[in-house]
Structure formats: C-alpha cells, structure tokens
LOSE-486094 format. One record per residue: x negated, y, z negated of N, C-alpha, C, O in turn; chain; residue in one letter. Coordinates in steps of 0.05 Angstrom, whole numbers, plus 32768, in hexadecimal, padded with zeros to 4 digits. Atoms other than C-alpha are relative to their C-alpha. Example, Ala and Ser with C-alpha at 12.3 -4.5 7.8 and 13.67 -1.06 7.14 Angstrom:
2
PT; 7FEE; 7FE8; 8000; 7F0A; 7FA6; 7F64; 7FEE; 8018; 8000; 7FD9; 8018; 7FF3; A; A $
PT; 8010; 7FE8; 8001; 7EEF; 7FEB; 7F71; 800F; 8016; 7FF2; 8005; 802C; 7FEE; A; S $
REM end
This chain:
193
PT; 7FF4; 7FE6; 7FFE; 810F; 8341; 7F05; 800E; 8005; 7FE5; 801C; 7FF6; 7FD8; A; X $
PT; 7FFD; 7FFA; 8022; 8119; 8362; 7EC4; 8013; 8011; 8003; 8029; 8009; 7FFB; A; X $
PT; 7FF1; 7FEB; 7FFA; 813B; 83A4; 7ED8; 8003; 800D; 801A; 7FF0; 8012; 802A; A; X $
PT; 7FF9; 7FEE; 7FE4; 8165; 83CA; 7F11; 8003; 801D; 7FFE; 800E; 8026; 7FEA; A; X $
PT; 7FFF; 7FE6; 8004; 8160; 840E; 7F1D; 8025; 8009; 8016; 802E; 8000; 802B; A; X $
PT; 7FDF; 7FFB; 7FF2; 81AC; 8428; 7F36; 8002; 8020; 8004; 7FEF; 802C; 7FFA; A; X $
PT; 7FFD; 7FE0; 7FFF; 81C3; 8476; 7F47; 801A; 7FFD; 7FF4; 802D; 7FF1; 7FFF; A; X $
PT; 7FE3; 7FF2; 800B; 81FA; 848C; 7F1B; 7FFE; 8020; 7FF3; 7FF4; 8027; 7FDD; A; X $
PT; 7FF9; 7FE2; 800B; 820A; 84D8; 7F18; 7FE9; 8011; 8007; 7FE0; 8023; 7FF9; A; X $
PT; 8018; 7FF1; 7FEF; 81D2; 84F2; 7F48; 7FE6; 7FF2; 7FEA; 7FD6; 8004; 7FE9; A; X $
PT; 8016; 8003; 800B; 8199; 84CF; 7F19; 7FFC; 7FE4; 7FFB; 8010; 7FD7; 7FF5; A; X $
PT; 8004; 801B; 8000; 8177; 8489; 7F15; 8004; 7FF5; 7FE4; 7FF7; 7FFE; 7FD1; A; X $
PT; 7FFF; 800F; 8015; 818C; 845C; 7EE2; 7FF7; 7FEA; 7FF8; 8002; 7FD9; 8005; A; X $
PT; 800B; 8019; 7FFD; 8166; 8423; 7ECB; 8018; 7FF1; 7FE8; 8025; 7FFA; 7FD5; A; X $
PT; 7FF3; 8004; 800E; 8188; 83F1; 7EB2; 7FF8; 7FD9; 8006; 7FE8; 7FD2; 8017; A; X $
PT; 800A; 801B; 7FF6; 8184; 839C; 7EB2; 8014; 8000; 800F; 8026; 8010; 8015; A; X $
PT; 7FEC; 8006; 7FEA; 81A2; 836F; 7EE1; 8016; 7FF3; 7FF1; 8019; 7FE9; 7FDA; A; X $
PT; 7FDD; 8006; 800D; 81EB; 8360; 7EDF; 8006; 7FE0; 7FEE; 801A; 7FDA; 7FE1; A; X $
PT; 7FFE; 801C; 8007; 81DE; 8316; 7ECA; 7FED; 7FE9; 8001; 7FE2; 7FDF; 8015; A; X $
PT; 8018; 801C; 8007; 81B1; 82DC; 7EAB; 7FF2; 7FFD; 8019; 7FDA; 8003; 801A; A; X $
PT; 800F; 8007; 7FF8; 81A4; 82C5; 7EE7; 7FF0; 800F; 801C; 7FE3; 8005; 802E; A; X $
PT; 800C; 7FEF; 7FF3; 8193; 8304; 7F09; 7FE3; 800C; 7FFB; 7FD4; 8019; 8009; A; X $
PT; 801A; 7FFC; 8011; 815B; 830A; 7ED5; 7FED; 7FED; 8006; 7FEE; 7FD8; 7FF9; A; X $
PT; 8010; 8016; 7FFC; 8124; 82E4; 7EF4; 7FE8; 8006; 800A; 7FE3; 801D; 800F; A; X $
PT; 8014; 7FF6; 7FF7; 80E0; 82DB; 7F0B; 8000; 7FFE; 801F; 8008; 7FE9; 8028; A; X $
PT; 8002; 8001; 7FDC; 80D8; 82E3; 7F59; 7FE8; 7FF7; 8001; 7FD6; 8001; 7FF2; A; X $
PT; 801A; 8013; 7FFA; 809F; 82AC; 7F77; 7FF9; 8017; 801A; 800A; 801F; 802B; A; X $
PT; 800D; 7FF4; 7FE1; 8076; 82D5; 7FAF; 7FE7; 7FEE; 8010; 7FD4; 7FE5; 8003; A; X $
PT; 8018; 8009; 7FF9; 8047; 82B7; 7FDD; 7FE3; 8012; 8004; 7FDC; 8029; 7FFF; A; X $
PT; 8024; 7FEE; 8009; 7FFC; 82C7; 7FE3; 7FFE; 801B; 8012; 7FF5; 8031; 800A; A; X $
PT; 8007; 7FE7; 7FF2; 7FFE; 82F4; 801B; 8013; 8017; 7FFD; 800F; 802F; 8005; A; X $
PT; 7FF4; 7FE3; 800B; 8035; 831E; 8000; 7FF7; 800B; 7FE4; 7FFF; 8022; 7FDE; A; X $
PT; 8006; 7FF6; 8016; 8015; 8323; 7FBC; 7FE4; 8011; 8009; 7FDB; 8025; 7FFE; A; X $
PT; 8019; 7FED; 8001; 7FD1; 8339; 7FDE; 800B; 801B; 8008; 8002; 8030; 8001; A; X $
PT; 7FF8; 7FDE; 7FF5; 7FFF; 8371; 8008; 8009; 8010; 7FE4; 8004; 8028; 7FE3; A; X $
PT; 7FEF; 7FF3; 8019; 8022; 8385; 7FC3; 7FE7; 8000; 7FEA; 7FF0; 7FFA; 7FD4; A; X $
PT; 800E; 8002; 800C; 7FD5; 838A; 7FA0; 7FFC; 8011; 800B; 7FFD; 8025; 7FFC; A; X $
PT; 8011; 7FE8; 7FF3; 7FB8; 83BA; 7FD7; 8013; 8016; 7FFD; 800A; 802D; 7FFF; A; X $
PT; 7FF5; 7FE6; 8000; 7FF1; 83E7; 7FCE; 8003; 8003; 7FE3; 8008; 801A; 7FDB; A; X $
PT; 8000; 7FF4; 801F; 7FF1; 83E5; 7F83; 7FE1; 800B; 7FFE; 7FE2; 801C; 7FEC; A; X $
PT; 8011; 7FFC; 8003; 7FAA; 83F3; 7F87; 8000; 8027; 8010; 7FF7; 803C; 8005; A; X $
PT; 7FFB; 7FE7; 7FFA; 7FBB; 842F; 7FB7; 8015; 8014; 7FFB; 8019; 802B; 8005; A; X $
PT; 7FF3; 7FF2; 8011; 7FEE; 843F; 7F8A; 7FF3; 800E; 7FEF; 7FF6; 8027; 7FEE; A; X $
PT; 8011; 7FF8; 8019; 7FC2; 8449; 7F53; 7FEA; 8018; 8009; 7FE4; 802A; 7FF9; A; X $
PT; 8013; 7FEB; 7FF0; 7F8E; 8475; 7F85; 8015; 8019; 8002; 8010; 802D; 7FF5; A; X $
PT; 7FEA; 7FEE; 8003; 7FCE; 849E; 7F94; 8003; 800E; 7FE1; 7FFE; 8025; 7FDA; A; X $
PT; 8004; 7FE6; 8020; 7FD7; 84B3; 7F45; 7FEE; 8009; 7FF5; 7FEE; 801E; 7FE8; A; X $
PT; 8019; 7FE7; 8002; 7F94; 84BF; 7F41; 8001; 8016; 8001; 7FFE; 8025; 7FED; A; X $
PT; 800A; 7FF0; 7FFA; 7F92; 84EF; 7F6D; 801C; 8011; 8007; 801D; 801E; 801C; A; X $
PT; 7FDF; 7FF3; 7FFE; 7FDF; 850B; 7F6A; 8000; 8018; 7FFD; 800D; 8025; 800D; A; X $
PT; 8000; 7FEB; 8008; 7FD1; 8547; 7F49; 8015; 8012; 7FF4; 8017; 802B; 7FF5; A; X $
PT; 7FE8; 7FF9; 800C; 8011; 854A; 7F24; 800D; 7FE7; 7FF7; 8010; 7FD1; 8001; A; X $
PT; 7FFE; 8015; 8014; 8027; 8527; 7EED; 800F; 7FE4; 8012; 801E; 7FE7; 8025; A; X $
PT; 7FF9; 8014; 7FED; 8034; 84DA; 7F03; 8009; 7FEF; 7FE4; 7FFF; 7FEE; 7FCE; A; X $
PT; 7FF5; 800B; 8012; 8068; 84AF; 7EE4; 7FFE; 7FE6; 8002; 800D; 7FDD; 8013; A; X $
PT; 8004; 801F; 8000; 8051; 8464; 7ED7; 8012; 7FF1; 7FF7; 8011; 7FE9; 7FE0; A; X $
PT; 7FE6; 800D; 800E; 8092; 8442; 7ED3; 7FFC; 7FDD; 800A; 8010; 7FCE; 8006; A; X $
PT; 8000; 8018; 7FF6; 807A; 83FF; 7EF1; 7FFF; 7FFB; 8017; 7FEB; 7FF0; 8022; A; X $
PT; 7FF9; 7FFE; 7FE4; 8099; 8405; 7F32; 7FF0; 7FF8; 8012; 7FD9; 8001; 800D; A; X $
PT; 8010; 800B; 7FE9; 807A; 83E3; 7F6E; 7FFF; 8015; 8016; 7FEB; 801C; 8022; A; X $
PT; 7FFF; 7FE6; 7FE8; 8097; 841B; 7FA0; 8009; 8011; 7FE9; 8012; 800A; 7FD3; A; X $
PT; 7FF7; 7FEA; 8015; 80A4; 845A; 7F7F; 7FFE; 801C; 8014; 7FF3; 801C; 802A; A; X $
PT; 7FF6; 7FEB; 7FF1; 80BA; 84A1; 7F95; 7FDF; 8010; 7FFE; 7FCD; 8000; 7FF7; A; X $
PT; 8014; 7FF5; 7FFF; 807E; 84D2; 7F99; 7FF3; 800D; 7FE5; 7FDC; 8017; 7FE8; A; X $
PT; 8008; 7FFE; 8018; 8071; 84E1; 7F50; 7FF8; 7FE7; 7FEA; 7FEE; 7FE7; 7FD3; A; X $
PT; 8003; 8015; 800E; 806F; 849D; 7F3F; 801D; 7FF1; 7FF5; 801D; 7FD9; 7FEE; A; X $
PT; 7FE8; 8009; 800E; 80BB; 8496; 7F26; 8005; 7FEB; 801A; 7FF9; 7FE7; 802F; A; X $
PT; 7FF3; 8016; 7FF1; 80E6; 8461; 7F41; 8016; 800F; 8012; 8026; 801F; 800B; A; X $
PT; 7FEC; 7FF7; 7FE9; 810B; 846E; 7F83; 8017; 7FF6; 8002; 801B; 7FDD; 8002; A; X $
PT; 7FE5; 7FF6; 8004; 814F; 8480; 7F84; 800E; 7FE0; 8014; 8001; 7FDF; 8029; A; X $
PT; 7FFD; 8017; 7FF0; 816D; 843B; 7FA7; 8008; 8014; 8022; 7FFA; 8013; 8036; A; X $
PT; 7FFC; 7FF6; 7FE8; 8194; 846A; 7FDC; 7FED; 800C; 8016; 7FEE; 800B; 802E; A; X $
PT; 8019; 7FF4; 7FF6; 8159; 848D; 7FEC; 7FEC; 7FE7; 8017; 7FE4; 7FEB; 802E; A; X $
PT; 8005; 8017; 7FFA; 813D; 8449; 7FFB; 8014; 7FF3; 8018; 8002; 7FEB; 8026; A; X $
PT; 7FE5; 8006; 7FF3; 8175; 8433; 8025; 7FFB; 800D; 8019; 7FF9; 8001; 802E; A; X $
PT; 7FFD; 7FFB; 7FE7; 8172; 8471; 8053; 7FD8; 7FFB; 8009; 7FD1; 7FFD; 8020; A; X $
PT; 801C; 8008; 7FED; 811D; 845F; 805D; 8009; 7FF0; 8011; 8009; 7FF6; 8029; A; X $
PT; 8002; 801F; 7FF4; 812C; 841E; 8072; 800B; 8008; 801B; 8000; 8007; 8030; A; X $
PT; 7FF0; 7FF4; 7FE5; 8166; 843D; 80A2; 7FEC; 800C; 8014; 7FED; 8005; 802B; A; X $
PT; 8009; 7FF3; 7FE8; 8137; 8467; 80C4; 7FEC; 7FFA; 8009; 7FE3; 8002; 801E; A; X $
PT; 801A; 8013; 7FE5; 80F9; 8438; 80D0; 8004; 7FED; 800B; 7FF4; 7FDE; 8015; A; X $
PT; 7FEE; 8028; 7FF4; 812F; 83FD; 80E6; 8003; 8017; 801F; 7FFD; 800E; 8035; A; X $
PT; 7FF6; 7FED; 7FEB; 8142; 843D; 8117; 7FE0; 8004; 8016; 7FDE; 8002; 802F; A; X $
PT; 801A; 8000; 7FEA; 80F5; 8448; 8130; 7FF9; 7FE7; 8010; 7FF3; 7FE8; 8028; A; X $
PT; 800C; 8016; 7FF6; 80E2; 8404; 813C; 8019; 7FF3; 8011; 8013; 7FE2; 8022; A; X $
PT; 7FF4; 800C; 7FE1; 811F; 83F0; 816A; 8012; 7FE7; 7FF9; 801B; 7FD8; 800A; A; X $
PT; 7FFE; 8019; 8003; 8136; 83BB; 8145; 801E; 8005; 7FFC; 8026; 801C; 7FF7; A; X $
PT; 7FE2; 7FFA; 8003; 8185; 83B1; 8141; 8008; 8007; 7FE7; 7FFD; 7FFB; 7FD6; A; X $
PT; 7FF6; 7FFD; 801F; 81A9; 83CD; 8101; 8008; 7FEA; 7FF0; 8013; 7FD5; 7FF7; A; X $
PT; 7FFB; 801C; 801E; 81AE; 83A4; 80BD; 7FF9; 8012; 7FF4; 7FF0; 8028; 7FFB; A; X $
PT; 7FF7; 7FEA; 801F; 81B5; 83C2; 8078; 7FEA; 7FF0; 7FEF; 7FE1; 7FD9; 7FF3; A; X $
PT; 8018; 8011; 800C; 8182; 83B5; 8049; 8006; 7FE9; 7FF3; 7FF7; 7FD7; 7FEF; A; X $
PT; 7FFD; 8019; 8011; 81A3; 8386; 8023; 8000; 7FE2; 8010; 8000; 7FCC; 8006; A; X $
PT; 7FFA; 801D; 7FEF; 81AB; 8351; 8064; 7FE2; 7FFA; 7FFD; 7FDE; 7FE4; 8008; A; X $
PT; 8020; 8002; 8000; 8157; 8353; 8058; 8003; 7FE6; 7FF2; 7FF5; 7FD2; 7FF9; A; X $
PT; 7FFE; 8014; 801C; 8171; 8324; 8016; 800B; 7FE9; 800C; 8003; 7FD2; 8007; A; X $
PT; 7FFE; 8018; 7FF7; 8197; 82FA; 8041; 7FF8; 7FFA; 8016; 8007; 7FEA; 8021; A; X $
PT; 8010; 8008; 7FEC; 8167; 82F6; 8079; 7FEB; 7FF3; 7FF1; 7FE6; 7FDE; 7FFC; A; X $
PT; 800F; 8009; 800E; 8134; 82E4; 8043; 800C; 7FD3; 7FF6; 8005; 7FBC; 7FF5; A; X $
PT; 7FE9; 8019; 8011; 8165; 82AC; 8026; 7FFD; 7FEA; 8018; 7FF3; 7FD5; 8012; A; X $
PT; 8000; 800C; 7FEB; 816B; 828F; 806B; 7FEB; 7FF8; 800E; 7FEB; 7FE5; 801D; A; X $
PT; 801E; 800E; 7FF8; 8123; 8289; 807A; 7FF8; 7FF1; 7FF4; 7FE8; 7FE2; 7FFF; A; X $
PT; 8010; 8012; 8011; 8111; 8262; 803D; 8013; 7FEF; 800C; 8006; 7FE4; 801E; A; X $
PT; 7FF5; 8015; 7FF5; 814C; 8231; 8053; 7FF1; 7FF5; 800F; 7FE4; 7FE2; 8007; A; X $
PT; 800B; 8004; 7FE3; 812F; 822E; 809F; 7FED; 7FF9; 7FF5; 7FE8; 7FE3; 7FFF; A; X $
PT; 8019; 800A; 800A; 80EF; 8222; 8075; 7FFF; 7FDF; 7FF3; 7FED; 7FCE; 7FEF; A; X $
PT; 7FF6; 8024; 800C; 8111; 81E0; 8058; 8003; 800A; 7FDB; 8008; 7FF6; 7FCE; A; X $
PT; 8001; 7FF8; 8019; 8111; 8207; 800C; 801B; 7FF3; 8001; 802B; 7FF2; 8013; A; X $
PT; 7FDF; 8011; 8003; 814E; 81DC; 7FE6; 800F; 8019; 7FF6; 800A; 8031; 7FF2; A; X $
PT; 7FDE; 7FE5; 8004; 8190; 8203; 7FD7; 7FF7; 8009; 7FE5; 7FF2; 8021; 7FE2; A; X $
PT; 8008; 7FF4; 8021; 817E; 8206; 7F85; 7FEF; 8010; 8007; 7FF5; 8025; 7FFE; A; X $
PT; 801A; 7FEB; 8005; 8138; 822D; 7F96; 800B; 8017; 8012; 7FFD; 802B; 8012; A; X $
PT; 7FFA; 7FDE; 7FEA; 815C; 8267; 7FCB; 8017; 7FFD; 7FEB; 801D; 8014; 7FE5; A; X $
PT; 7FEF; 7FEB; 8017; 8193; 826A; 7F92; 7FF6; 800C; 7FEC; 8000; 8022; 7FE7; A; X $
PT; 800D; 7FFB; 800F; 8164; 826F; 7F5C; 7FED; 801F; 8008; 7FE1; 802F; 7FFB; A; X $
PT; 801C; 7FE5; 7FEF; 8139; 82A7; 7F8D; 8011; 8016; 800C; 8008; 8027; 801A; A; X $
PT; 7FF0; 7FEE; 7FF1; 817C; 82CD; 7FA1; 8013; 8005; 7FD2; 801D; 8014; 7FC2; A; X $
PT; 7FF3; 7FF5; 802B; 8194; 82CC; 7F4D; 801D; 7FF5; 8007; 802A; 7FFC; 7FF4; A; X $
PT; 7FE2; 800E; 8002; 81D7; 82AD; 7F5B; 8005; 7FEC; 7FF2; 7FF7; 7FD8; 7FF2; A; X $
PT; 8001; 800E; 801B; 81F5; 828F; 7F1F; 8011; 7FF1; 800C; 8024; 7FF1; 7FFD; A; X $
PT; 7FFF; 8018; 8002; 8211; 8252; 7F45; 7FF3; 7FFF; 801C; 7FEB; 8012; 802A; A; X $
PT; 800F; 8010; 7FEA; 81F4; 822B; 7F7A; 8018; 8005; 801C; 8012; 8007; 8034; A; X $
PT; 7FE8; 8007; 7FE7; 8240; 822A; 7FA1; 8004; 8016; 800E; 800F; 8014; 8024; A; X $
PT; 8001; 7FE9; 7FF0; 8239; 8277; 7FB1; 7FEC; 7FFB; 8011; 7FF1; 8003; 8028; A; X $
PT; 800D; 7FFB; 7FEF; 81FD; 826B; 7FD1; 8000; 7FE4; 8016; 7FF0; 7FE2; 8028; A; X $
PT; 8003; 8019; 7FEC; 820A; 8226; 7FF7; 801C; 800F; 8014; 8020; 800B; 802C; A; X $
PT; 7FE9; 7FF5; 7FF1; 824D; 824F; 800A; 7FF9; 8013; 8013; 8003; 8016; 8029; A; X $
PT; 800E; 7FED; 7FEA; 8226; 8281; 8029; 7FEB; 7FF8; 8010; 7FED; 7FF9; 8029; A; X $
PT; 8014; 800F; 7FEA; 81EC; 8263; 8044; 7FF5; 7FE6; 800E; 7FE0; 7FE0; 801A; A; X $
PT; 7FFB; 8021; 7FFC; 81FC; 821B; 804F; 7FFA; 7FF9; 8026; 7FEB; 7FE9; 8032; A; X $
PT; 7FFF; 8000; 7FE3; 820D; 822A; 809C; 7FF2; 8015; 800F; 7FFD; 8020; 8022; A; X $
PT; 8008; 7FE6; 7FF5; 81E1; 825E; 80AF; 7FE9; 8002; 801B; 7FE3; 8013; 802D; A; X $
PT; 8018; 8002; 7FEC; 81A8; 823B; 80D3; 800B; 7FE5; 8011; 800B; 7FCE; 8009; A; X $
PT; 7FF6; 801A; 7FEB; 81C7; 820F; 8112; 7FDF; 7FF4; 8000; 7FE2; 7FDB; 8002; A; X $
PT; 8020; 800C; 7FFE; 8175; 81FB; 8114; 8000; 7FE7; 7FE7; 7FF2; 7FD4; 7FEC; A; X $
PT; 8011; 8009; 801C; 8170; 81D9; 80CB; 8015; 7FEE; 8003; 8010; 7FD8; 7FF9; A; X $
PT; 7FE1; 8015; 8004; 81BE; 81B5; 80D6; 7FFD; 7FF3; 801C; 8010; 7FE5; 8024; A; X $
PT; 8006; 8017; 7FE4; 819C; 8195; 8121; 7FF4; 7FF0; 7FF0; 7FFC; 7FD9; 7FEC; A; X $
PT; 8019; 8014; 8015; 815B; 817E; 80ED; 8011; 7FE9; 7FEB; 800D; 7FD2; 7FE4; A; X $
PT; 7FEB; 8011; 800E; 8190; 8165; 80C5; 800B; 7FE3; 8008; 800B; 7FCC; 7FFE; A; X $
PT; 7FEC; 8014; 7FF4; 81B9; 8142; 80F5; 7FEA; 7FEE; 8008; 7FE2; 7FDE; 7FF8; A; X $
PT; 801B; 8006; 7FFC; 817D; 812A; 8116; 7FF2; 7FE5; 7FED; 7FEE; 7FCE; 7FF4; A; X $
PT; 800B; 8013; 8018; 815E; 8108; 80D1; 8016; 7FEB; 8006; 8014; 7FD4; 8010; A; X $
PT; 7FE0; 8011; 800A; 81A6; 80EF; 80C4; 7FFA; 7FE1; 8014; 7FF4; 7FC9; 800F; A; X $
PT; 8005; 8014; 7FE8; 81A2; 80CB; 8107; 7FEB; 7FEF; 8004; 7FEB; 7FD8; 800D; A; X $
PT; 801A; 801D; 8002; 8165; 80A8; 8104; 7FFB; 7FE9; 7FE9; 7FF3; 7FD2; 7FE9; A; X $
PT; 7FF5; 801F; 801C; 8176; 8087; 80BF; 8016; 7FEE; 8006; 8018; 7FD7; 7FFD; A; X $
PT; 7FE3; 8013; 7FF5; 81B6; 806B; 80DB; 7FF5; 7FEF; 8019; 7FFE; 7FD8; 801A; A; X $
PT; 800B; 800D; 7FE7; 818E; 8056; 8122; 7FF3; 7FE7; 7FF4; 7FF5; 7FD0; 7FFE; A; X $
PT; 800F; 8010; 8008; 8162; 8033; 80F6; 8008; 7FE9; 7FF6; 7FFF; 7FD2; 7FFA; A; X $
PT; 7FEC; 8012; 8009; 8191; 8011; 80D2; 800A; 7FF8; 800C; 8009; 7FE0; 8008; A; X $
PT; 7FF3; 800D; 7FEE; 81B6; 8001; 8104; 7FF3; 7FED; 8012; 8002; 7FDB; 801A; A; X $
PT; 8019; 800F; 7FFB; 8179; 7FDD; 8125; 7FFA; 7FED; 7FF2; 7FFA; 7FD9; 8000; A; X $
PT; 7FFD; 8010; 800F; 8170; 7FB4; 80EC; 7FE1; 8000; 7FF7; 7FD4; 7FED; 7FF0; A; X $
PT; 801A; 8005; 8019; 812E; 7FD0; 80CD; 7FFC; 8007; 7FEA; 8007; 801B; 7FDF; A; X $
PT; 8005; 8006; 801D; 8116; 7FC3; 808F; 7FEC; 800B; 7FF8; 7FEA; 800D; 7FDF; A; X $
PT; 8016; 7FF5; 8006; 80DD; 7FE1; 808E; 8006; 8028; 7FF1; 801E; 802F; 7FF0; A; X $
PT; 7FF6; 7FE8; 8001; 80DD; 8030; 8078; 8007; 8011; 8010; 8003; 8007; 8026; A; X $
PT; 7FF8; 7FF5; 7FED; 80F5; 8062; 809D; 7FF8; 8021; 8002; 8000; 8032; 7FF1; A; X $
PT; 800D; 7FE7; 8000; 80D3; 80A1; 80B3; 800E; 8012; 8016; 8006; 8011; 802E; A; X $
PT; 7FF8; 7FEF; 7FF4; 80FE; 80D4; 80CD; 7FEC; 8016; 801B; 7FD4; 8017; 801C; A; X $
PT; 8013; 7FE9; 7FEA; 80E2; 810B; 8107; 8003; 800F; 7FE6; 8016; 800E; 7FD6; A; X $
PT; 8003; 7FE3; 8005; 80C7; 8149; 80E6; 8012; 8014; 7FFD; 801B; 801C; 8012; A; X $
PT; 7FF2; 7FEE; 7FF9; 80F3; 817C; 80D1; 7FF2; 8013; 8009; 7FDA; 8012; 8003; A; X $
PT; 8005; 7FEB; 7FF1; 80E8; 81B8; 80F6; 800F; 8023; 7FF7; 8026; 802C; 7FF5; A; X $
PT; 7FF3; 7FE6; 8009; 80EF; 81FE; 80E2; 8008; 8016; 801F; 7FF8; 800B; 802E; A; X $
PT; 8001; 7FF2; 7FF1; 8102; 8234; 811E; 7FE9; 7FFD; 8009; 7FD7; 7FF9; 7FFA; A; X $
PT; 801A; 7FFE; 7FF4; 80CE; 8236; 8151; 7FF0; 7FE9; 8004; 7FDA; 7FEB; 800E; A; X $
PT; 800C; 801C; 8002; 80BD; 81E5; 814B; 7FEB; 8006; 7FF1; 7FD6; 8002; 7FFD; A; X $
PT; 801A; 8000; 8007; 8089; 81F9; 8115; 8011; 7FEB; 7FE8; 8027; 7FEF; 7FDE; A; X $
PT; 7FF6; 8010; 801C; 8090; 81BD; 80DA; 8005; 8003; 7FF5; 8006; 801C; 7FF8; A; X $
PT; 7FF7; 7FF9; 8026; 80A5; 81C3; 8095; 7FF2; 7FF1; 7FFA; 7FEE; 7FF7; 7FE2; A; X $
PT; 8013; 8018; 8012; 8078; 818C; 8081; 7FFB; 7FE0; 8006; 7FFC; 7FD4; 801B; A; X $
PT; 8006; 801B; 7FEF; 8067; 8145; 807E; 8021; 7FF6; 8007; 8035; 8000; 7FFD; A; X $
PT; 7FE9; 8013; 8000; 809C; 8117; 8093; 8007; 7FEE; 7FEB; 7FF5; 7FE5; 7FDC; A; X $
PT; 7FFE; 8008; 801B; 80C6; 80F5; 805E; 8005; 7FED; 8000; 8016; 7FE5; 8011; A; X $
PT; 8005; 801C; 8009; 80B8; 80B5; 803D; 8015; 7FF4; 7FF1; 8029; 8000; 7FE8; A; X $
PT; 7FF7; 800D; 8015; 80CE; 807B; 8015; 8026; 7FFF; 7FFF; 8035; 7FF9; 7FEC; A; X $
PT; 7FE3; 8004; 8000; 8119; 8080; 8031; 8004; 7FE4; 8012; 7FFE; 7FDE; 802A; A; X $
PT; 7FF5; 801E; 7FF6; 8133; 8038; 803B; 8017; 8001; 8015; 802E; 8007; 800E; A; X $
PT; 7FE5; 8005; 7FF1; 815C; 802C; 807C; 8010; 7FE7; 7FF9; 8005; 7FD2; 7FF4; A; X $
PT; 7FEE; 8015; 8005; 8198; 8001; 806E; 8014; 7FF8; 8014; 8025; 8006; 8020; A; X $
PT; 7FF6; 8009; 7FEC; 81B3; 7FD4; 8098; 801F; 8007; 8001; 802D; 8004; 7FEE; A; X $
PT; 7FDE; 7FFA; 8006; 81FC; 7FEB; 80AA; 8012; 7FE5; 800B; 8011; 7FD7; 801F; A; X $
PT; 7FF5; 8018; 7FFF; 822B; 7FBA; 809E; 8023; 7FFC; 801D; 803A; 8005; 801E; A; X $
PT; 7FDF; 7FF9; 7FEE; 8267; 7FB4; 80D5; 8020; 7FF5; 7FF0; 8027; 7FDE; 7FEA; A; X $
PT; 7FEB; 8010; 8014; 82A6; 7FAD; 80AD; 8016; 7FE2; 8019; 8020; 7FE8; 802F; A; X $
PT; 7FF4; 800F; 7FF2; 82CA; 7F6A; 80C9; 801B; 7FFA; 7FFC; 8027; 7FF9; 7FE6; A; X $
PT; 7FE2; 7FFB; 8013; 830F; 7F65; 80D2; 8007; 7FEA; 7FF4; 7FF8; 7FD6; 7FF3; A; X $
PT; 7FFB; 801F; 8014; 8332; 7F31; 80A6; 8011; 7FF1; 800E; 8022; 7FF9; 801E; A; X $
PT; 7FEF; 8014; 7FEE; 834C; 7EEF; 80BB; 8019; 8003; 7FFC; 802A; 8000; 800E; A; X $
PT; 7FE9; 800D; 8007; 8383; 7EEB; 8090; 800E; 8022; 8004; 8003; 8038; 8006; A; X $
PT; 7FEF; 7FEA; 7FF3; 83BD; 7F1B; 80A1; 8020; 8002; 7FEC; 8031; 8013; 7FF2; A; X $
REM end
C-alpha cells in the first residue's frame, strides 16, 4: 500500500500513509486475487464502453468515472448492504479486525497479522489481539498440556502434540515435531534445616 485516499474540504485527497510501516505490500490469496482479476477485467469493459471521459487512477473500486471513491461514500455502501443482508451492525473498519482475527484462528504468528495490519510494533497488536480467540488459547492450553503429561510420564521419545484446531475443528496443519519432552524434576525438600 503506497497511497490513501482521505476527504478534506468536500474533495478526495490522495496522499501516503501516515507511516513506514503502513507502506507495505498486502499478500492475497489465490481465490481473492482471481475475484479482484474478473473485476479489473470488468472494470476495464466498463471504460470501454462508459461513454464519458474515464479517469485511470489505478483504483481497484472506483466511483463511476473511474476516479477514486470518496472513503465516506464507501462507508455509507457498506452501511446499507450490512442493512439488506440482516447481518448485525459493524463499521467497516471492524472488517480489519475481523480480518486480523481470522489469520490468528488460522494459527498465522503475531509478527505476520502485525506486518498485514501495518502496525509499527508488534505490542499494539499482541495488545489487541492476543485474547480475542477463546478457541486458539484452549489449542494452546491443550498443546501446553500434553508436553507437561509427557514429561511427566517420563518419555523420552518426541512428543507430538494434538492438532491445533482452527474454529469449526478444521486443522491448521500437520502436527508439530521435533519438540523434546523433559522430564520434570520434583524439587526435594532439603535435609539440612
């Protein structure tokens, strides 16, 4: 993300973002890059056939001439197809931290959803989304507990946690390797006094 478009004084201003690490590239996966191909493609059919001058400013969404849409403008769409479809109110910006919170639930580490939300430290976003998913802090506890069981057992062998689990019991991936259980030691009290 190179540049934000803002409204100051009834008219769009482009301008960059507020800070280094707001300047970044955004990773998309495949099936959002093919949805964001068919509509640049029926972008491009659109200025074809516009029939009034069309302004190629880059823009992925853009107002009906092609310029870049006004953010507010944007704002009240969202309001009023959150309003058709039934779904409870949220503001567009909780989209960013509904986004943020799915890559977690997905098992994504804290550095890559700070790096994907532009926050220039890591502690705003562990402050904010550290506690968000009771699901990912059971998977947690869960792991935790079977390395300590194991250890406490007294094997030596490796130790293969259960599966984390994203919402819905669907996996995050393989199960993880190469972590050594260690026998826990009982501290004994001392003779001498």
């Amino acid at each position: 993300m190179r540049r934000q478009v803002q409204r100051q004084g009834g008219r769009n201003v482009v301008s960059v973002p507020k800070s280094a690490a707001s300047r970044r590239t955004v990773a998309l996966d495949h099936a959002t890059v093919a949805v964001l191909r068919r509509h640049q493609a029926a972008q491009q059919q659109e200025a074809q056939t516009a029939g009034r001058p069309w302004e190629e400013d880059g823009y992925v969404f853009t107002a009906p001439r092609g310029n870049a849409l006004a953010p507010d403008s944007l704002t009240r769409l969202f309001q009023r197809r959150l309003r058709q479809s039934g779904l409870p109110p949220v503001r567009l910006h909780d989209l960013r931290h509904g986004a943020a919170t799915l890559a977690l639930a997905a098992g994504a580490e804290l550095k890559v959803v700070q790096a994907m939300l532009g926050h220039a430290s890591i502690v705003v976003t562990a402050d904010t989304y550290a506690s968000v998913l009771p699901e990912t802090a059971h998977a947690a506890a869960e792991e935790t507990a079977a390395l300590v069981l194991a250890g406490m057992h007294g094997k030596k062998d490796r130790v293969t946690p259960s599966r984390r689990t994203r919402p819905g019991g669907v996996s995050s991936g393989p199960p993880r390797r190469g972590i050594r259980a260690r026998r826990i030691q009982r501290a004994r009290p001392s003779a001498e006094r």
